[in-house]
C-alpha positions, 0 to 999 in steps of 0.5 A: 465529511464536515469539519468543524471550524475549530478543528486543529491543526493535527486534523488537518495534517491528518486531512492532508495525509489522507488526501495524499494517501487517497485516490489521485486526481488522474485516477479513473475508474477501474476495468470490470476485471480489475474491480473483481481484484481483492487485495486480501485474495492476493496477499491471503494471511498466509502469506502475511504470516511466513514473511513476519515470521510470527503469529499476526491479526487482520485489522480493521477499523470502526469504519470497515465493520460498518461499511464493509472492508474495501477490497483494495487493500489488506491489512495485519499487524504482527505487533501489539495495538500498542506497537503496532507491526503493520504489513499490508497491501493496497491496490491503487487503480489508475485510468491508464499504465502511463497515469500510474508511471507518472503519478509515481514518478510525481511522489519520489520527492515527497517520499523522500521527504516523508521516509528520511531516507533514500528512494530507490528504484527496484528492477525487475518487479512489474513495469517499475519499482521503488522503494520507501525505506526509512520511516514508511518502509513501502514498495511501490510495484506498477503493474498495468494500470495498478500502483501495488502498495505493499507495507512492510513495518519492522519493529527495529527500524530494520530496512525491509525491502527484501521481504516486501519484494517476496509479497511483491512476487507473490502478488505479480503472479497471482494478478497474472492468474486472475488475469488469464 
């Protein structure tokens, strides 16, 4: 990507913000099983459906119809373009179970800082769970050598774990299938 010198400061907040949200420097390169995991296959529409409870849209982006959509992660939105209501699941891939423990145990703080609320650890759900709430409203699941990302925005500002840690069941047991 190149940027203009006379860029602003919001492009480069937005720079920072999508480094951040990026793959890690620890991430390495997924198994051949693991590539074959498409996070739309995992967390199909009508799952996303039953846990917004209202009628929603895929979303994409300029970039995915020219590119193509990446298969790591599923987006939709059950709000306007307006308010957007976003529900989502992005699969991070790391080199090894002990890089994705210590790349999520790293962003706690900045996840508190960011959400303006509590971290909170969520047991039983994968090899560990916490949960954003506040502000981002994310469930951070591990499994293996994959950081699960699953989004869960409410248009109240209402805490949405209960309903991430659903799409999070649902999404554990369809690994494990893929996985068999």
């Amino acid at each position: 990507m190149i940027l203009s010198t006379r860029g602003s400061t919001s492009s480069l907040l937005l720079l920072a913000v999508l480094a951040a949200c990026g793959p890690s420097t620890d991430s390495g390169s997924p198994t051949a099983e693991a590539k074959k995991v498409d996070a739309c296959t995992v967390f199909p529409y009508e799952d996303a459906r039953a846990v917004a409870g209202e009628s929603l849209a895929s979303m994409a982006s300029t970039v995915d119809e020219a590119m193509g959509r990446n298969p790591s992660e599923c987006l939709y939105n059950s709000g306007s373009t307006e308010q957007p209501r976003i529900i989502s699941l992005l699969i991070r891939y790391h080199r090894s179970p002990e890089a994705a423990k210590r790349i999520q145990a790293s962003s706690r703080s900045s996840f508190s800082s960011l959400s303006g609320g509590e971290v909170q650890d969520v047991p039983g759900l994968g090899e560990g769970a916490i949960w954003v709430g506040g502000r981002i409203q994310q469930l951070h699941v591990l499994t293996d050598s994959r950081q699960l990302v699953i989004t869960v925005q409410s248009p109240d500002g209402t805490d949405q774990l209960f309903r991430a840690k659903q799409i999070a069941v649902k999404v554990l047991r369809r690994l494990k299938a893929v996985k068999a």
